[in-house]
OpenMM code with the backbone's topology and positions (N, CA, C; nanometers):
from openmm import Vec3, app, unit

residues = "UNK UNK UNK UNK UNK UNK UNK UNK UNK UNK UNK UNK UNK UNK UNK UNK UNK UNK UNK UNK UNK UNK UNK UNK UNK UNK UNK UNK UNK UNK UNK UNK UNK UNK UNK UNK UNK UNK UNK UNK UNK UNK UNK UNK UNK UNK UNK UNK UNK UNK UNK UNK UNK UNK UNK UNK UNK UNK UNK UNK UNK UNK UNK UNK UNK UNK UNK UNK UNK UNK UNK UNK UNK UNK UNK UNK UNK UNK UNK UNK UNK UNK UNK UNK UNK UNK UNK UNK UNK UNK UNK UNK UNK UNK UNK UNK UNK UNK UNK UNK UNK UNK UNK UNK UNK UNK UNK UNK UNK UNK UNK UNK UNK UNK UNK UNK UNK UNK UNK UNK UNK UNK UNK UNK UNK UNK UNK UNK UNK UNK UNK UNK UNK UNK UNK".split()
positions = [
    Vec3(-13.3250, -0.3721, 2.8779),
    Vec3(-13.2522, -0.4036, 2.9986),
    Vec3(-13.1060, -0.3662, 2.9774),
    Vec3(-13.0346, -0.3216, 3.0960),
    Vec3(-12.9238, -0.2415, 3.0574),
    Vec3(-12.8194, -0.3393, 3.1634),
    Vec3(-12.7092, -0.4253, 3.1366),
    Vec3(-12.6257, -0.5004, 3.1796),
    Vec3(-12.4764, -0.4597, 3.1931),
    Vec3(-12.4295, -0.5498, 3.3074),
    Vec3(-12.3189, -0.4774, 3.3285),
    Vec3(-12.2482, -0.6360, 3.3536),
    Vec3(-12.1730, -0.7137, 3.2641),
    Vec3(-12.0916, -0.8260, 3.3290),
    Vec3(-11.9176, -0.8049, 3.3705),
    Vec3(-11.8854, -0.8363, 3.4551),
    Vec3(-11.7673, -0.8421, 3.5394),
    Vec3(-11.6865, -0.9267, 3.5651),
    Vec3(-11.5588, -0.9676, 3.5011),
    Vec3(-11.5347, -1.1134, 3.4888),
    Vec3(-11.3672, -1.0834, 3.4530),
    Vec3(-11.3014, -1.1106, 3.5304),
    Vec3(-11.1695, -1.1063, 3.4796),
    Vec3(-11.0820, -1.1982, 3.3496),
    Vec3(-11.1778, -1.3042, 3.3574),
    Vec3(-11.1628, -1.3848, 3.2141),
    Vec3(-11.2664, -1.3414, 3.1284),
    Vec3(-11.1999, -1.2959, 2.9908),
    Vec3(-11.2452, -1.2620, 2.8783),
    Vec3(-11.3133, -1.3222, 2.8401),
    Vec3(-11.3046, -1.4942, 2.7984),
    Vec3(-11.3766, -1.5839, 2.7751),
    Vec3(-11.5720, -1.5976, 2.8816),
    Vec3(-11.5205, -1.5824, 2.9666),
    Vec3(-11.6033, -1.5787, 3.1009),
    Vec3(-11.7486, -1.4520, 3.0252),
    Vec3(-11.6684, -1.3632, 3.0212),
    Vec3(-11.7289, -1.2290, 2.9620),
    Vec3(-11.8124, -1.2416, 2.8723),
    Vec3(-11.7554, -1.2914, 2.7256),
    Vec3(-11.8212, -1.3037, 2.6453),
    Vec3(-11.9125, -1.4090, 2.5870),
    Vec3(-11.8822, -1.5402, 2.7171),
    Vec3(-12.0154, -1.6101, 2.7065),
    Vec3(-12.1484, -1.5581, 2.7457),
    Vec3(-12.1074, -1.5348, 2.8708),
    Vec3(-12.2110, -1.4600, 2.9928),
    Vec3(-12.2871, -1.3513, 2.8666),
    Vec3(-12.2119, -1.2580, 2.7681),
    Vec3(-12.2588, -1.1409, 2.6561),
    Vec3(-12.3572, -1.2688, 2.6181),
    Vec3(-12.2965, -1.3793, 2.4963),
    Vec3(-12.4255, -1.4196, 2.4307),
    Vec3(-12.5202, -1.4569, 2.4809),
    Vec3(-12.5136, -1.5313, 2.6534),
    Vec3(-12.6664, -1.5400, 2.6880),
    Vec3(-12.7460, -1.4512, 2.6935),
    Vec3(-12.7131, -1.3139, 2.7064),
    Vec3(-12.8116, -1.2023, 2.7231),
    Vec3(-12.7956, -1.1169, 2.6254),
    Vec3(-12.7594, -1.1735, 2.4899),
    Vec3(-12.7605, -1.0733, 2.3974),
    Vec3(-12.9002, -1.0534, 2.3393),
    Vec3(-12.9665, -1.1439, 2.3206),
    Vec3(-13.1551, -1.1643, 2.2916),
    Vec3(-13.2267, -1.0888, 2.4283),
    Vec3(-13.1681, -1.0668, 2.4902),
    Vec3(-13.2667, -0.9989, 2.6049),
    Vec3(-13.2198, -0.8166, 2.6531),
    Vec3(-13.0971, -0.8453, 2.6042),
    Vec3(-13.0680, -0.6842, 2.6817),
    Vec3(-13.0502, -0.5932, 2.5708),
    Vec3(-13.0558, -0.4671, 2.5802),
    Vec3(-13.0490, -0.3226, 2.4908),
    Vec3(-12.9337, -0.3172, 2.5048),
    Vec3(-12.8404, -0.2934, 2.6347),
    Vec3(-12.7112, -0.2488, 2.6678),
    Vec3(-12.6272, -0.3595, 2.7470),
    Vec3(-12.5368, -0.3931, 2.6904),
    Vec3(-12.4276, -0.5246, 2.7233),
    Vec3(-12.3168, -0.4085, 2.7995),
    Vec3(-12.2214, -0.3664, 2.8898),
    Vec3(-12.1388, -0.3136, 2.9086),
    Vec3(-12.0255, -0.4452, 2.9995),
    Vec3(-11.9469, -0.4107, 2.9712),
    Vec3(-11.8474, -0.5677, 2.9995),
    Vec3(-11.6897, -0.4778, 3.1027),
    Vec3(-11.6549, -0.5498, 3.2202),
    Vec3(-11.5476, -0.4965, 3.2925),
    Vec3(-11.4797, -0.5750, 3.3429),
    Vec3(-11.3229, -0.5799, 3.3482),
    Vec3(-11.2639, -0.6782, 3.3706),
    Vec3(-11.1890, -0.7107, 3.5017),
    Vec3(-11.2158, -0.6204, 3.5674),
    Vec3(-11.1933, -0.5870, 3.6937),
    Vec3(-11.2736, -0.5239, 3.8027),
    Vec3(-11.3385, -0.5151, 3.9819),
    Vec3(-11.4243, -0.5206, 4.0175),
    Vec3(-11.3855, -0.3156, 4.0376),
    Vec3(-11.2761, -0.2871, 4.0218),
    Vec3(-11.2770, -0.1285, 4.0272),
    Vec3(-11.3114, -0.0606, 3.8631),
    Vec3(-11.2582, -0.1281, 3.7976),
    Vec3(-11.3327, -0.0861, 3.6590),
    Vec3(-11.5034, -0.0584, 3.6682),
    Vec3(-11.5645, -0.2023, 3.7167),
    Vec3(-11.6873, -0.2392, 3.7693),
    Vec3(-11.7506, -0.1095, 3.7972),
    Vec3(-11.7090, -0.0894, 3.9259),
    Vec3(-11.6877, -0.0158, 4.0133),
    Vec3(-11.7386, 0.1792, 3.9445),
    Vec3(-11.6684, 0.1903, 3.8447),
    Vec3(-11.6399, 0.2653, 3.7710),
    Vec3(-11.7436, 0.3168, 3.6561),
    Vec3(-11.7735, 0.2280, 3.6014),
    Vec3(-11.8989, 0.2146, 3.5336),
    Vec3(-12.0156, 0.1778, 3.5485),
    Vec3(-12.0356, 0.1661, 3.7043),
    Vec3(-12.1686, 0.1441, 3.7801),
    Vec3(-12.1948, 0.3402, 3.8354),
    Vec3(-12.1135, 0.3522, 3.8396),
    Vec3(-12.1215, 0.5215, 3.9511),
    Vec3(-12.1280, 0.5685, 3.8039),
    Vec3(-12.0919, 0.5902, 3.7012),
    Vec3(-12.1251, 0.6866, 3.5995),
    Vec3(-12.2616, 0.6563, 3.5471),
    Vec3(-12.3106, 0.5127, 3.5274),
    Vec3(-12.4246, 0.5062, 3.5056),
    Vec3(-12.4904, 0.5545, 3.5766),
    Vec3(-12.4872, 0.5548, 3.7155),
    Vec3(-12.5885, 0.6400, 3.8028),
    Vec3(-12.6323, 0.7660, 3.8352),
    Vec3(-12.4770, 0.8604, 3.7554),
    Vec3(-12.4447, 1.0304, 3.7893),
    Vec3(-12.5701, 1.0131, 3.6364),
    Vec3(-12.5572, 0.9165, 3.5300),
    Vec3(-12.5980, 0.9374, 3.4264),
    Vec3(-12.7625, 0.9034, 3.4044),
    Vec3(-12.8286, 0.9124, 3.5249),
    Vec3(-12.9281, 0.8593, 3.5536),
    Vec3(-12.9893, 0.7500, 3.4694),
    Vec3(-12.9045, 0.6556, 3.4544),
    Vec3(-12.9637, 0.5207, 3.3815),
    Vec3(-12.8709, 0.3979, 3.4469),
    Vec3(-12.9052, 0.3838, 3.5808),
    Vec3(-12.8398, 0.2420, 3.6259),
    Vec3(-12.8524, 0.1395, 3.5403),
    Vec3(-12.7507, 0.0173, 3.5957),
    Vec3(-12.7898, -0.1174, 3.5397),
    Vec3(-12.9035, -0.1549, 3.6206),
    Vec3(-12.9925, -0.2638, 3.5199),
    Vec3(-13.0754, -0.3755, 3.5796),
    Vec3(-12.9843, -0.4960, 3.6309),
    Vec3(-12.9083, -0.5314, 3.5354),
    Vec3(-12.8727, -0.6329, 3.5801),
    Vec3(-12.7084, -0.6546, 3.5938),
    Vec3(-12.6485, -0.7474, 3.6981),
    Vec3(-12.5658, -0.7271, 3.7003),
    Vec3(-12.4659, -0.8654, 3.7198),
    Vec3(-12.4392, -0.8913, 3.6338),
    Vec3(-12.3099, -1.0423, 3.6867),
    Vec3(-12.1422, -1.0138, 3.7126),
    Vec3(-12.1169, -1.0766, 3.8275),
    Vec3(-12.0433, -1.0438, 3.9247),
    Vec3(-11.9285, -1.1373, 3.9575),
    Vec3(-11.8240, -1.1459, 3.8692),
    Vec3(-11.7126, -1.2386, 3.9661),
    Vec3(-11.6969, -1.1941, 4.0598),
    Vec3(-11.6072, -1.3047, 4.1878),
    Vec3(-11.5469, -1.2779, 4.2843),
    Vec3(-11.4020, -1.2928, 4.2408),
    Vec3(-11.3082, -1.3589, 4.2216),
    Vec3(-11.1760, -1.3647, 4.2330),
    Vec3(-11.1606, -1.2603, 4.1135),
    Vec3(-11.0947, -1.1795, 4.1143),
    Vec3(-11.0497, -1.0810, 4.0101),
    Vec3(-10.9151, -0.9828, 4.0781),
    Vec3(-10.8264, -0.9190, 3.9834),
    Vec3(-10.7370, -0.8487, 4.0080),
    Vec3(-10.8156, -0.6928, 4.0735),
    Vec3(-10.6859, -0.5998, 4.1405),
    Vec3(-10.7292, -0.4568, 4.1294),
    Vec3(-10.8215, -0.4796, 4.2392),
    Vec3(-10.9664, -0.5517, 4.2378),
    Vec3(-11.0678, -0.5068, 4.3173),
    Vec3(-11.1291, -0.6390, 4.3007),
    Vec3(-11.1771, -0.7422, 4.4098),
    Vec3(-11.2548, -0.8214, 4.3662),
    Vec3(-11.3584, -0.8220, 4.4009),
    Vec3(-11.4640, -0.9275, 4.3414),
    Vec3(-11.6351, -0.8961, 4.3387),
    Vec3(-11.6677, -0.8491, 4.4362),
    Vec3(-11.6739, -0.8932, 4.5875),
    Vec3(-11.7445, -0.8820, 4.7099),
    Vec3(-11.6929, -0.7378, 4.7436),
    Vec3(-11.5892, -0.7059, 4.7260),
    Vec3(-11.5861, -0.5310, 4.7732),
    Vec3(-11.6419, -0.4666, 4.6797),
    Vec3(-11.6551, -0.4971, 4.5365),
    Vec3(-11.7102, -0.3636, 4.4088),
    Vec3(-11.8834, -0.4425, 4.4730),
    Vec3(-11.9147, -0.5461, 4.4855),
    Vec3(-12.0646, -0.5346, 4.5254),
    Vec3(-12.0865, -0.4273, 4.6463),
    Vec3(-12.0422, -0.4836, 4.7233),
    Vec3(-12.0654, -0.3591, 4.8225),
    Vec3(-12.0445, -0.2168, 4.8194),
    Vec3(-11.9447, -0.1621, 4.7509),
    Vec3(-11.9197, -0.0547, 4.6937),
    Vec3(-12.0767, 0.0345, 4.6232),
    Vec3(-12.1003, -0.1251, 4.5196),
    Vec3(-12.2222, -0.0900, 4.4217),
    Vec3(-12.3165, -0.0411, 4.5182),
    Vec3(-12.3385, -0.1393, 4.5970),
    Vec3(-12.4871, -0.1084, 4.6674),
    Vec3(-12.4691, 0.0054, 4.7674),
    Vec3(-12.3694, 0.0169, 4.7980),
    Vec3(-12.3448, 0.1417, 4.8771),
    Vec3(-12.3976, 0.2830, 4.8236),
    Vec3(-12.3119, 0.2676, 4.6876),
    Vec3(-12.3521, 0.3831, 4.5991),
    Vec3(-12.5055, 0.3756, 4.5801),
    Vec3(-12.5677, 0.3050, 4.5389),
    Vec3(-12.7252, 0.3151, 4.4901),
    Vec3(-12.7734, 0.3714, 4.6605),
    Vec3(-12.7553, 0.3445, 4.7962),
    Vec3(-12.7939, 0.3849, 4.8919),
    Vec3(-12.7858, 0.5661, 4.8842),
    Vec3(-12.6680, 0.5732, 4.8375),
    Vec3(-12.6485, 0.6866, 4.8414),
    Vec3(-12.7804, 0.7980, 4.7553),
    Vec3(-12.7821, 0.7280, 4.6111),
    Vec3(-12.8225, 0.7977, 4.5058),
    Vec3(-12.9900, 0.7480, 4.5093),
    Vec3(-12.9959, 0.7124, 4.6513),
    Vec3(-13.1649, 0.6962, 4.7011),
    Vec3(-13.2317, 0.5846, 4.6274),
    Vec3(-13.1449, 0.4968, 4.5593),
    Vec3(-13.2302, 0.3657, 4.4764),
    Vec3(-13.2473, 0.2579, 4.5619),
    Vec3(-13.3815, 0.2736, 4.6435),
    Vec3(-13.3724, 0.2027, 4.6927),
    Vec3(-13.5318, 0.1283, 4.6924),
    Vec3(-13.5668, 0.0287, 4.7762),
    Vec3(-13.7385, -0.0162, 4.7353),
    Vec3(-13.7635, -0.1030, 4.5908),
    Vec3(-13.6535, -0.2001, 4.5823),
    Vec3(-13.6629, -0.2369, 4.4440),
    Vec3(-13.6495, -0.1853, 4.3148),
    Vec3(-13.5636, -0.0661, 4.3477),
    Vec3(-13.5168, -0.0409, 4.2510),
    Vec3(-13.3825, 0.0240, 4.2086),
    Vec3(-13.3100, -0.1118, 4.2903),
    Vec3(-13.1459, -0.1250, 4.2884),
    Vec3(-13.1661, -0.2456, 4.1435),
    Vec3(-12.9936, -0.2180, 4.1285),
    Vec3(-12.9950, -0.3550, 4.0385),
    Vec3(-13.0119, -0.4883, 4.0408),
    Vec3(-13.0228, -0.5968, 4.0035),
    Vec3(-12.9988, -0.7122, 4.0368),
    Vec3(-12.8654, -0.7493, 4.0007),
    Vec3(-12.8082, -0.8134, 4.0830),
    Vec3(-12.6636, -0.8635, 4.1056),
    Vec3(-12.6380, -0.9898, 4.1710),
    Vec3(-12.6276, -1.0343, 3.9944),
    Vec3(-12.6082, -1.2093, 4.0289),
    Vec3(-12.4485, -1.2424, 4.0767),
    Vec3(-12.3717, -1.3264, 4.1808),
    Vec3(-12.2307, -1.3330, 4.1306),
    Vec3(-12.2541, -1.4500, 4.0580),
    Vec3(-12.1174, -1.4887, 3.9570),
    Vec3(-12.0841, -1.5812, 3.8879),
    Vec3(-11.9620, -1.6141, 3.8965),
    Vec3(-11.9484, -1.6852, 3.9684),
    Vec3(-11.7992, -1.7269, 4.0259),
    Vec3(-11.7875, -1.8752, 4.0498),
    Vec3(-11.6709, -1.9146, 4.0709),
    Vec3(-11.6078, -2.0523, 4.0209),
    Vec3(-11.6498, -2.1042, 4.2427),
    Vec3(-11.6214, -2.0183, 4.3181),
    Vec3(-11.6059, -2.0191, 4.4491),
    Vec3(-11.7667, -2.0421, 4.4440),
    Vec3(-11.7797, -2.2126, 4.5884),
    Vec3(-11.8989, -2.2240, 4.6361),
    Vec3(-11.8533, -2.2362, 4.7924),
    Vec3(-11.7923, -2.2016, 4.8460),
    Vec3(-11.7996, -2.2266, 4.9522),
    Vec3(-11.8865, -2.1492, 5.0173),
    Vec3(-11.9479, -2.2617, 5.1965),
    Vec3(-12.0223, -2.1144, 5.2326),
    Vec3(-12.0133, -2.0166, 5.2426),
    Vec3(-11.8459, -1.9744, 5.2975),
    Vec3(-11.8508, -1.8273, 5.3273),
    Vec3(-11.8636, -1.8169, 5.1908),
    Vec3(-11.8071, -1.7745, 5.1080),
    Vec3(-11.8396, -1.7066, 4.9965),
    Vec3(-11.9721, -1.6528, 4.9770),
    Vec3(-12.0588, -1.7767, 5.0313),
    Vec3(-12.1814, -1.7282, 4.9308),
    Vec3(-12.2266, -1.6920, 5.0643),
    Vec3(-12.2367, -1.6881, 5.1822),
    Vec3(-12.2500, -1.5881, 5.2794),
    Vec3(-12.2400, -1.4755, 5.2486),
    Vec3(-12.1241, -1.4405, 5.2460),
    Vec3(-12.0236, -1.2926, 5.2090),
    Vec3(-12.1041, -1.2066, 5.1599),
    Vec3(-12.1221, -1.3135, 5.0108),
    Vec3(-12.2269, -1.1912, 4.8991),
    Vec3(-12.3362, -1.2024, 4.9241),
    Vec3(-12.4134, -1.3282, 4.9860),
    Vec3(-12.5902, -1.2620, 5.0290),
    Vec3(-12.6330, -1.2195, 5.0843),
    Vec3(-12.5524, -1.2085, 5.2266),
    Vec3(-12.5803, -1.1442, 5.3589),
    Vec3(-12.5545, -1.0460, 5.3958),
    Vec3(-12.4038, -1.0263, 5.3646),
    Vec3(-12.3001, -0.9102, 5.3730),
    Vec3(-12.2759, -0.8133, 5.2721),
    Vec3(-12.2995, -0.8513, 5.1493),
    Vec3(-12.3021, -0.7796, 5.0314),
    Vec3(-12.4131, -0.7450, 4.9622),
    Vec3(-12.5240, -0.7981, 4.9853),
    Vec3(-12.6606, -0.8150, 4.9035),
    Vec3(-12.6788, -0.8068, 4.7944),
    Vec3(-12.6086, -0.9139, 4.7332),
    Vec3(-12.6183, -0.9545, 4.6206),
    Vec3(-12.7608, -1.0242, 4.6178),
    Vec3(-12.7886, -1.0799, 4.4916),
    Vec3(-12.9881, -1.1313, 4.5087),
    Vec3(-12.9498, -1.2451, 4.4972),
    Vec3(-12.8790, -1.2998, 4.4470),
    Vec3(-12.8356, -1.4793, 4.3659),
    Vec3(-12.6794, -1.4958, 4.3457),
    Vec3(-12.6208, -1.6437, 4.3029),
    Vec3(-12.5101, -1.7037, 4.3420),
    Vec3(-12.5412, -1.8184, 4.2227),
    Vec3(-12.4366, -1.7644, 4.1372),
    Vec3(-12.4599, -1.8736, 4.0422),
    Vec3(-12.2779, -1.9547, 4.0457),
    Vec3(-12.2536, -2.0272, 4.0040),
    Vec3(-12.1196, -2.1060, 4.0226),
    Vec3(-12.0996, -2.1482, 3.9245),
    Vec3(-11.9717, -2.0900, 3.8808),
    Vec3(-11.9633, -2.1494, 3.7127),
    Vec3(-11.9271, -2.2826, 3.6909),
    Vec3(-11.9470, -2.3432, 3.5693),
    Vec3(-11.9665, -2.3178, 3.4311),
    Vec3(-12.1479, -2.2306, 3.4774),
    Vec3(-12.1596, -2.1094, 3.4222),
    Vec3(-12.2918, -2.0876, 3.3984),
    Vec3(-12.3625, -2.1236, 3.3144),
    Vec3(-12.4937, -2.1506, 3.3172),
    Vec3(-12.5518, -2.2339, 3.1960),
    Vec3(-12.6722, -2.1103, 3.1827),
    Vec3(-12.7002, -2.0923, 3.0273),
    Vec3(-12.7705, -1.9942, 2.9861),
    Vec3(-12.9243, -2.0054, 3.0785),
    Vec3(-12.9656, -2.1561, 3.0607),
    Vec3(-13.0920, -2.2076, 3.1547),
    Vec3(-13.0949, -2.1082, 3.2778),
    Vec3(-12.9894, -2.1505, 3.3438),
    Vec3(-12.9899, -2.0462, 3.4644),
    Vec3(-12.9850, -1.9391, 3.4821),
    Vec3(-12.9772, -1.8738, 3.3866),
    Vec3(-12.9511, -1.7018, 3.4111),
    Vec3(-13.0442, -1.6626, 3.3521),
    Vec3(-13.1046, -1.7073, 3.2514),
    Vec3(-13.2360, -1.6727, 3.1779),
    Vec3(-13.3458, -1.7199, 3.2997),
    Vec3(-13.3558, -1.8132, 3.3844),
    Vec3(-13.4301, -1.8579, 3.4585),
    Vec3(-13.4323, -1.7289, 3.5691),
    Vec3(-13.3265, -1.6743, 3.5931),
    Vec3(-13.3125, -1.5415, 3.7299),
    Vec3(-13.3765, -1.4426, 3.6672),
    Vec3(-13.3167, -1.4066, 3.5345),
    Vec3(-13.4218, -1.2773, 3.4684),
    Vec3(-13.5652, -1.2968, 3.4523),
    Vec3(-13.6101, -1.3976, 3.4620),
    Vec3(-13.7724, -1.4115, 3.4436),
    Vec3(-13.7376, -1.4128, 3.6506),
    Vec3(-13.6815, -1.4728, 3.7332),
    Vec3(-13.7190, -1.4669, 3.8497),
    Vec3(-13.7735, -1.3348, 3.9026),
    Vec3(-13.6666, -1.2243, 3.8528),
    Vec3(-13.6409, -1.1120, 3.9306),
    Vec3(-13.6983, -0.9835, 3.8196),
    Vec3(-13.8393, -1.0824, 3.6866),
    Vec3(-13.9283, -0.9854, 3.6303),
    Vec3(-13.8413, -0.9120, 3.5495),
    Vec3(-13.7382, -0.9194, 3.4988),
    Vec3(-13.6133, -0.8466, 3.4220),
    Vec3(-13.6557, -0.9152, 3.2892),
    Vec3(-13.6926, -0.9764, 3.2600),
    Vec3(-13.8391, -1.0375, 3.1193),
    Vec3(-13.9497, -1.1246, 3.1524),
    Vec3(-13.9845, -1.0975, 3.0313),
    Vec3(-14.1347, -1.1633, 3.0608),
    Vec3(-14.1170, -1.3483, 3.0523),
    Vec3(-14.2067, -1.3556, 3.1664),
    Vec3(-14.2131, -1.5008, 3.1671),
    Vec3(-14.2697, -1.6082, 3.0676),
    Vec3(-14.2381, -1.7187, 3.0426),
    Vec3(-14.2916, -1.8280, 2.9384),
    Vec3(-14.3938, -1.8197, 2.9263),
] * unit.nanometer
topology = app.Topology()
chain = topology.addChain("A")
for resn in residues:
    res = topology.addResidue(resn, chain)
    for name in ("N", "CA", "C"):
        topology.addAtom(name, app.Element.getBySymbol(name[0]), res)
């Protein structure tokens, strides 16, 4: 599984790394949603998208809800489509509704996690969304 986390706090980053260090091949880490942004479109010219994808919203430069949309824009483009776009969890401190409107409706993101993230939960979405094998 090939990952892409997005998190303007470093700390943020490299927790989010050890929960999925037992599960993924490729960890790629960005600290900003145009960086993001950046290394989602080369993976794709490079024909090896991410599977998975965690997503702040508040960030400098570019934040989550425009680089999601951006993302999924691009995969429209590059014909990934029918389940086999990435999954793109956000992980953000923001629960309000709009927020989580924004990104499920408007952005199509798949899930909405609200930090503190707990490994339970994100390991629980990758068995949701078949990204590993179940218990």
């Amino acid at each position: 599984m090939k990952c892409l986390i997005v998190d303007d706090e470093e700390l943020g980053r490299e927790l989010i790394r050890c929960f999925l260090a037992e599960y993924a091949d490729v960890i790629d880490m960005a600290a900003d949603g145009a960086e993001a942004v950046g290394l989602f479109e080369n993976a794709l010219m490079a024909k090896a998208p991410y599977d998975f994808i965690c997503l702040d919203i508040l960030m400098p430069v570019m934040d989550g809800q425009e680089a999601l949309k951006k993302m999924r824009r691009m995969e429209m483009e590059a014909g990934l489509t029918g389940g086999r776009e990435a999954v793109i969890v956000m992980t953000t401190a923001l629960n309000s509704l709009q927020d989580i409107q924004e990104a499920l409706w408007r952005g199509d993101c798949n899930n909405y996690l609200v930090k503190p993230v707990l490994k339970d939960d994100l390991v629980s979405l990758l068995r949701k969304y078949h990204l590993i094998p179940a218990e």
